[in-house]
N, C-alpha and C positions, 0 to 999 in steps of 0.2 A: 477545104474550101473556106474563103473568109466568110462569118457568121453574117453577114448584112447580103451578100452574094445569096446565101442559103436560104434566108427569110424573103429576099426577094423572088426567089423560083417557086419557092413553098407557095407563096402568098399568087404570083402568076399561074401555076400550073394550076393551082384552086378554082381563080376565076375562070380558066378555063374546062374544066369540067363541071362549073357552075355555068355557063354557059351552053354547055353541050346539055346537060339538062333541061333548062329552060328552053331550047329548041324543040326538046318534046311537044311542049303545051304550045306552040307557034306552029308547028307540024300536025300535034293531034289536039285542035282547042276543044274536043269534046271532053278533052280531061279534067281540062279546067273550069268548062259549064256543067257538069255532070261532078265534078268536088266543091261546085260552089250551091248545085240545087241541093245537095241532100243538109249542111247548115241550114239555108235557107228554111227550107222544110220541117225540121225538127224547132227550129225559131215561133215560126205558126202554128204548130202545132202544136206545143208545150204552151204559148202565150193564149192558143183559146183553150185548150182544153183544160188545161191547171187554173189559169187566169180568174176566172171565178170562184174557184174553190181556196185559192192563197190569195187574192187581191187583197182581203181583208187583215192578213196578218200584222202583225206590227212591225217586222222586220223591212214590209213594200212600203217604200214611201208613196205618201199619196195616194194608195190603193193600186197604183199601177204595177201589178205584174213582172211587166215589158222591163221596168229598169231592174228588178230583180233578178228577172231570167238573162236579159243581153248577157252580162258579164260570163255566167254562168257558159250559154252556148259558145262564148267567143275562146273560152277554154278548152271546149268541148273539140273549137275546129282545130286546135290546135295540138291538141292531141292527136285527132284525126292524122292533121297533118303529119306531125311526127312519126307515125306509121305508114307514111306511105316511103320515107328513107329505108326503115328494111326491107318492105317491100321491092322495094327499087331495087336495092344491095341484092336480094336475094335475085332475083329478077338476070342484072345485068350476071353474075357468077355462074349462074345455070344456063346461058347461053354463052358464055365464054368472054362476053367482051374485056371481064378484069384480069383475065390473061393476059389478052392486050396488050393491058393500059400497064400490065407486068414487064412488060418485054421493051415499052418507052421506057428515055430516060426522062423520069419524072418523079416529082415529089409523092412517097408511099402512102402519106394521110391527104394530098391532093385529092386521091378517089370517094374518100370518106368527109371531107369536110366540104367539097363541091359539093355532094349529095345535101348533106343535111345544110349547108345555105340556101340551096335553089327550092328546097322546098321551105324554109324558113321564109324566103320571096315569096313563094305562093300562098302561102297564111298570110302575108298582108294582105295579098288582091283577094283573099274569101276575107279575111276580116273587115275592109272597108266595103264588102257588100255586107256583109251582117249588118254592121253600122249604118249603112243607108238605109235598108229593110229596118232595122228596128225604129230610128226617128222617124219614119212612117209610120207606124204601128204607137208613136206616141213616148220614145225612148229619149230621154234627156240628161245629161250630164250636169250635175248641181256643185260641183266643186271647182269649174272653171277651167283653161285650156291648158295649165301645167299639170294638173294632175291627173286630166284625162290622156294625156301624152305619157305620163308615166304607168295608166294604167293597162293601155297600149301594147307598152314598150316590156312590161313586169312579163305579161300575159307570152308574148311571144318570146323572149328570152325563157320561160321554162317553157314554152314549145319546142325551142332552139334546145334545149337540156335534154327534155328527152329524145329528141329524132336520134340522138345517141346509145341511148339503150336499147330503141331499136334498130339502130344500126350495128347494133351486135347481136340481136336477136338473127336479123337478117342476116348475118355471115356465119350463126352458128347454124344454119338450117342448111337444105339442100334446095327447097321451091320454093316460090312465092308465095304458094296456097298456104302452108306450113307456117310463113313469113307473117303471113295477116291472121291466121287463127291464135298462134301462140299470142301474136299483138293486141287482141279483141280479149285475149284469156286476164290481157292484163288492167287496157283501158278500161271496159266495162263495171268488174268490180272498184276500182277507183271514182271512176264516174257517177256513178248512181249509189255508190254507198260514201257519199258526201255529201255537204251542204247546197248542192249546185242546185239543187230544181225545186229544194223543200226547205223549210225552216229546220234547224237542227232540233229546236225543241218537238216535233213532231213524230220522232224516233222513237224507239224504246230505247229506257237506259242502255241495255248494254251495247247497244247498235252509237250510241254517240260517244263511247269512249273511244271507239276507232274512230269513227268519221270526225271528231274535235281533232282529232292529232296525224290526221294523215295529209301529204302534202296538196289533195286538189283543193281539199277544204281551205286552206290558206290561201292558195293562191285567190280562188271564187271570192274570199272574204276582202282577201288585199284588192281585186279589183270592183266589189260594190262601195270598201271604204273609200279609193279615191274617183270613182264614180260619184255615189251620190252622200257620202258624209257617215255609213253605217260603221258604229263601232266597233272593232272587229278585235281589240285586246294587242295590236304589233302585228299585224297576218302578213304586213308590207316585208317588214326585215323576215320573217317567220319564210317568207315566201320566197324573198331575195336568198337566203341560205339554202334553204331547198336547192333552188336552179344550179348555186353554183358549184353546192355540194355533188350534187349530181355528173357536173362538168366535171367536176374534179376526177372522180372517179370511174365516170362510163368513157371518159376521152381516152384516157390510158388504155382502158380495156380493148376497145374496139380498135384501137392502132392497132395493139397486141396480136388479135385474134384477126385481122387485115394479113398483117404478118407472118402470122403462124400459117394460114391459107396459102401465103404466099409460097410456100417452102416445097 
């Protein structure tokens, strides 16, 4: 088949089960107010209950908190989100539908890269509620509207990374349940053993020689530095290689193992 023919079905058959997707959240919108209240949640919660106790740090501009932590949660949903693609993957296999979508003629990584953009869509609509909730709560951008656009765009591009790795977590399992625990086994120690909710220097030493070099800690840094000016040492590029190193390598995987399923 001529190559421009083939990228063209590739790229069609995609938006079509990015679509079929996103029909979920239009069929069942409690997924999407119930994935957009628990960010929310964790947002207020972290911003009073820390907020007094790190306002004062030298790393908060200004004493506020809020623009400390935004960046931080806005990672946090995106993580999230990227968990709900093995999820999903697990999900749709255990009830048969990727048999299916086996049995159409249709592009093989259609099934897996539909997934991880339509939730890639839904991390924007919980991101632009973070972002309304926190300029409520006193959250402001001090670097001006290109770099809050790249800080955005940083953030969800290694969301977009990982819904990959677990999009193979999700096809190497057999349930859902399976699907989100091993996923929880992996976000949570990432998560909170990083720079995201505390200043680094707060740690014990040995605890910051992981969290300086592990990839959430970049990413959180790269997006306070084009947030609000914090110098962060290169976390931007540091954070851009992360994502695409990741692409590089969980995309091949998870075709692979798409594949191998399929057999």
């Amino acid at each position: 088949m001529n190559p421009a023919k083939t990228l063209y079905y590739n790229i069609s058959d995609t938006w079509t089960i990015t679509k079929r997707n996103l029909l979920r959240y239009v069929r069942l919108p409690q997924l999407l107010v119930f994935s957009s209240i628990q960010p929310v949640m964790f947002l207020l919660l972290f911003n009073f209950v820390f907020g007094g106790a790190i306002g004062d740090a030298p790393q908060v501009p200004g004493g506020k908190y809020i623009n400390f932590l935004l960046p931080a949660i806005m990672v946090q949903v995106t993580m999230f989100g990227g968990l709900q693609t093995g999820i999903g993957l697990a999900e749709d296999m255990s009830k048969g539908i990727i048999d299916r979508f086996r049995s159409l003629p249709m592009s093989r990584i259609a099934v897996i890269a539909g997934r991880t953009f339509s939730d890639t869509l839904r991390n924007v609509a919980v991101a632009a509620i973070i972002l309304s909730v926190g300029s409520l709560l006193g959250f402001r951008f001090h670097e001006g509207f290109a770099h809050a656009a790249a800080m955005v765009g940083l953030i969800l591009l290694f969301g977009y990374a990982l819904s990959w790795i677990f999009a193979l977590i999700g096809m190497s399992v057999r349930e859902a349940e399976t699907a989100q625990v091993a996923g929880f086994l992996l976000i949570f120690p990432l998560i909170f053993a990083s720079a995201a909710f505390v200043p680094l220097q707060s740690m014990p030493d040995w605890l910051q020689v992981f969290v300086r070099n592990q990839p959430i800690t970049f990413v959180v840094d790269a997006a306070r530095e084009l947030s609000f000016g914090m110098n962060s040492h290169g976390a931007p590029l540091k954070a851009l290689l992360w994502a695409l190193g990741i692409l590089a390598i969980m995309m091949p995987l998870a075709i692979w193992q798409y594949r191998r399923r399929s057999n």
